[in-house]
N, C-alpha and C positions, 0 to 999 in steps of 0.2 A: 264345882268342887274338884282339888284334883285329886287324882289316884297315882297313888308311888308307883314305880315301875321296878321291877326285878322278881328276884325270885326270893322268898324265906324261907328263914333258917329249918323249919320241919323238910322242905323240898329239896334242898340242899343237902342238910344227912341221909335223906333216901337215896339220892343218884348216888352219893358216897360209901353209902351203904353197898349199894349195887355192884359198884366199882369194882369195891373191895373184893365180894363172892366171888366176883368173875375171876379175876386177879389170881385167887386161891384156886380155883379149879385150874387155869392155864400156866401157872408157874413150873408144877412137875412134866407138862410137857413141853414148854418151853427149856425146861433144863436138859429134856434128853435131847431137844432138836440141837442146841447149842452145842452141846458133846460129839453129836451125830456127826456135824458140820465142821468141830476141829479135828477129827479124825479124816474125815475126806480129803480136806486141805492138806493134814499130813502128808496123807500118802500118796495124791496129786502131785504134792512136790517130790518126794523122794523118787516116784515112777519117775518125774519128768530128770531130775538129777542123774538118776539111774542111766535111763536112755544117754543124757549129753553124755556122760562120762565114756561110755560103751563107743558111740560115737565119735566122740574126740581121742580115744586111742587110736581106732581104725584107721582116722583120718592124719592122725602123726604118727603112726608107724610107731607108736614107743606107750610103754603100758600106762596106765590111770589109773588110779584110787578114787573109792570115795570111802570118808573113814570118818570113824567117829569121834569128836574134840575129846571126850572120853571114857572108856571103856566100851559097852556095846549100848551106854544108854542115848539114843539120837534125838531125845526131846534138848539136851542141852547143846544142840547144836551139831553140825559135820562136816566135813570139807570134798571136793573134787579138787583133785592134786594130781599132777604131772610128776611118777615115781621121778624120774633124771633129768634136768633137775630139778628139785624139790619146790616146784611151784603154785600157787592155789589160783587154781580156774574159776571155781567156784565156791562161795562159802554161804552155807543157812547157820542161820540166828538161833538161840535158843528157843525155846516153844514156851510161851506162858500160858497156852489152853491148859487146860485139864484131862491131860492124857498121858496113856501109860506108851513110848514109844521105842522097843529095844530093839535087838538087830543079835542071830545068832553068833557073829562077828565083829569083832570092832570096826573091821575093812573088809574091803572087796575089791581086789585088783582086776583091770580089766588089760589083759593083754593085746598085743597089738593085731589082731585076730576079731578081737571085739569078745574073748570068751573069759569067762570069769573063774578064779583061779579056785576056787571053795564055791561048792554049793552052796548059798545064804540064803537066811528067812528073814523078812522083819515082820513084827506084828505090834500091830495100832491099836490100841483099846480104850476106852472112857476112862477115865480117872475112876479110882475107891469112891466119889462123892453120887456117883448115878447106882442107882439101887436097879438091881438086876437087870443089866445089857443086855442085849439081844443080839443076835447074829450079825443082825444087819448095820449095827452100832461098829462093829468091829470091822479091819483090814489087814488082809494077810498079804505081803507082797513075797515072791519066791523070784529067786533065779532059775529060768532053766539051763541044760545043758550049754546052749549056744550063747547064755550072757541075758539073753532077755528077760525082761522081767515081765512077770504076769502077776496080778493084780486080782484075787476074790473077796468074798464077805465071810466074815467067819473070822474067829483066831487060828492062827496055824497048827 
């Protein structure tokens, strides 16, 4: 006689069933890890931005920007520019994560010194869609005195 081979349809909605619960338990944290992770990226970049700009003034004797394409919101993107003349060294893309990412200033010039002409903050945060952030969800990047940027957890 033979015997069918597979599995049926009762064993089949159980494993699917199962799926599903798991699924529903790991989505909320799946969704902070995701936010967690475009925020790091963020600010990863803009530290590493930071530094080139800082450095490539030093290094030509003539001041840098990095500023933002518009006003101080830097999720839609910002430039490293050579103030004289008016040339772009570097440019980031706009950000389609879901993050809130502004900047106390539109710009920051970095003089031929490597020191920054405004004390500026940026702060990184999860987008309105992650239901109550934590600390460690967040990124504050500061200028200090000397130009450098330093980098915690926390909004600023």
């Amino acid at each position: 006689m033979n015997r069918a081979r597979g599995f049926t349809l009762p064993e089949m909605l159980t494993v699917i069933g199962i799926i599903g619960i798991l699924a529903a338990f790991a989505f909320p944290a799946m969704t902070k890890f995701l936010a967690t992770q475009a925020v790091r990226s963020a600010s990863y970049d803009l530290f590493a931005d930071l530094i080139y700009a800082r450095s490539e003034a030093i290094a030509r004797g003539t001041a840098v920007s990095l500023q933002a394409v518009t006003s101080t919101d830097y999720k839609l993107g910002y430039r490293v520019m050579l103030t004289t003349p008016a040339t772009i060294l570097r440019e980031q893309p706009a950000r389609d994560s879901q993050i809130q990412f502004t900047g106390s200033q539109g710009q920051v010039v970095f003089d031929r010194s490597g020191r920054a002409s405004t004390q500026v903050f940026f702060n990184i945060i999860p987008a309105a869609n992650v239901t109550d952030p934590q600390d460690y969800m967040k990124r504050c990047i500061r200028l200090d005195p000397s130009g450098r940027p330093r980098s915690t957890e926390g909004a600023c």
